[in-house]
Steps between C-alpha positions, in 0.01 A plus 500: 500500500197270402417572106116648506332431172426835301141443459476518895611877498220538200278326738572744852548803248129440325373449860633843618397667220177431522488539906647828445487620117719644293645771690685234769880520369587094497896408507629113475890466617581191268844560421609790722373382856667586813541314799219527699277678236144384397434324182250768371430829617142699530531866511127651580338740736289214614793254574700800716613344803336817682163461303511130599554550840188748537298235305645241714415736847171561377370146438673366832247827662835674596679433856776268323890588437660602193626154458131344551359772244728445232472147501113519515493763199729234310263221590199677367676597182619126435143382534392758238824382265381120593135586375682577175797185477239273565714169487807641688537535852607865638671519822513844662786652739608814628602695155450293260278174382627147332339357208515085533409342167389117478830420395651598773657810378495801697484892418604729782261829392653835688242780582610848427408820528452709109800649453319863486389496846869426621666790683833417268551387166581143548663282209793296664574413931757791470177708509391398868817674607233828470314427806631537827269334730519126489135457589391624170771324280311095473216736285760566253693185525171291399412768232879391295363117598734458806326323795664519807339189672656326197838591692390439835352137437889442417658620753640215734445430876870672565407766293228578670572480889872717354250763411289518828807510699643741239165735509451471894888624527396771284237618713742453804731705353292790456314500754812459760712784319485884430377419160150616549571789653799618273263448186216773461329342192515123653349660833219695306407156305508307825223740700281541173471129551426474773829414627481164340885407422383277224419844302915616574693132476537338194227183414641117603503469105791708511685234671364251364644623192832535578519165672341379171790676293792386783368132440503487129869637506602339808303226664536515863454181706332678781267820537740613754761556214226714315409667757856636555590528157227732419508683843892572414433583111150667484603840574840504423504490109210734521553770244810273308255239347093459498288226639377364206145336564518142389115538470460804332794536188674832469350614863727600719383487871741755655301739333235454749486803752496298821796327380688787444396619848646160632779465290668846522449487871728147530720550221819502636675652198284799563570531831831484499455799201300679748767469754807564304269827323443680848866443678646711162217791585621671814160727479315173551742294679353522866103528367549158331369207701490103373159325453480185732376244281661230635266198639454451919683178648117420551412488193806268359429137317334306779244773538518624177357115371208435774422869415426401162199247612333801606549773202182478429390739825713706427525561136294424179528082462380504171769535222395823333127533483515751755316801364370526127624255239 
């Protein structure tokens, strides 16, 4: 990583303090920083992702997505920070802002929430595993300095198009199989939606991190090899091992609710449990019936790729902004 001089954190940690004041809890990762983690950390009530994206709603006069809002709540809090750096140019994005100094050097400044209006106690990425609804995870994430647009800017081409095809098989799944209607809590989260699947389906970031993870182990020449190599492992070492987040360390992203809705549905070791658990009950032998979850010849590659262009109608195309952050 690029050496930052120390009196550059003095310099952003001076500016913050007296943006914010004393009470802002400041953190600098200089020896123990994780892939994909900020080089400083702002923990305030006024740099909470939510507060931001009010501030950001109400200057833009409201009418604007979450994505819009949070970006415009950033922007106006980098022009206050830039009133105070004087000489260094602040660059605002979606969670967090980047200090540019004249020589060059760069400090990548994550926005969190204070750790006393968290709805967990939140020291280490094992501590996401707490929340079940990925929606609300990125506000945590950002408040331990983990950005996930850090992630997605390096995520490849093949990565990306893997998890498109990955997340519009998802949704064919589902949708094309008992799953819905053999789930009571995934059908009571789907109509308080709205019946938006994006609410009941895992995010494309999902994907995109296991094609991420399959990559760095095993590079795969062609998207078509991630795509089946996921598609065949995803579910089936659910429960055995946990998706480690590459962007988030210690958070394990099985531990997400809609996950677990998908997973223990196509997990084949389960089913086969399932199976071998009502042939030895006689009681419950002839009530017993097998969830379909297989995928229509429709909806097989060919259809399953061009479907994937069009995602975006039918779920969330964002990564995981859906919602609050």
């Amino acid at each position: 990583m690029p050496h930052i001089p120390r009196n550059h954190y003095l310099v952003v940690h001076d500016a913050i303090r007296k943006l914010l004041g004393p009470d802002a809890q400041l953190a600098a990762f200089v020896k123990a920083q994780h892939a994909f983690q900020c080089d400083m950390l702002v923990n305030d009530a006024r740099t909470d992702p939510e507060e931001l994206m009010r501030a950001g709603a109400r200057h833009s006069g409201g009418g604007i997505g979450d994505d819009a809002a949070a970006k415009a709540g950033v922007g106006e809090f980098a022009r206050r920070l830039q009133g105070v750096l004087g000489i260094c140019d602040v660059v605002p994005h979606t969670r967090r802002v980047d200090v540019i100094f004249r020589d060059r050097s760069l400090i990548q400044l994550a926005l969190g929430a204070a750790k006393r209006d968290l709805p967990y106690a939140l020291e280490t990425g094992a501590d996401v595993n707490q929340e079940p609804d990925w929606r609300l995870r990125n506000r945590l994430r950002i408040s331990l300095g983990y950005d996930e647009e850090l992630f997605l800017a390096q995520c490849t081409r093949s990565m990306n198009v893997a998890a498109r095809i990955l997340e519009k098989r998802a949704f064919d799944s589902a949708r094309y199989s008992a799953l819905m209607s053999t789930n009571a809590a995934m059908a009571a989260m789907y109509e308080a939606s709205g019946q938006r699947w994006q609410a009941v389906l895992p995010p494309v970031t999902y994907w995109q991190a296991h094609c991420y993870s399959l990559m760095k182990a095993y590079p795969c020449r062609h998207y078509q090899q991630i795509v089946a190599t996921v598609e065949h492992n995803y579910a089936a070492y659910y429960g055995e091992f946990p998706m480690t987040n590459p962007y988030c360390d210690g958070e394990d992203l099985n531990t997400i609710q809609v996950v677990k809705w998908l997973c223990e549905a196509f997990n084949a070791g389960a089913a086969v449990s399932q199976v071998t658990s009502a042939a030895s009950s006689p009681a419950t032998s002839n009530e017993w019936q097998t969830v379909d979850c297989s995928m229509p010849a429709a909806m097989e590659d060919g259809d399953a790729e061009k479907g994937a262009a069009v995602m975006d109608n039918m779920t969330d195309g964002r990564s995981s902004q859906e919602g609050r952050h």
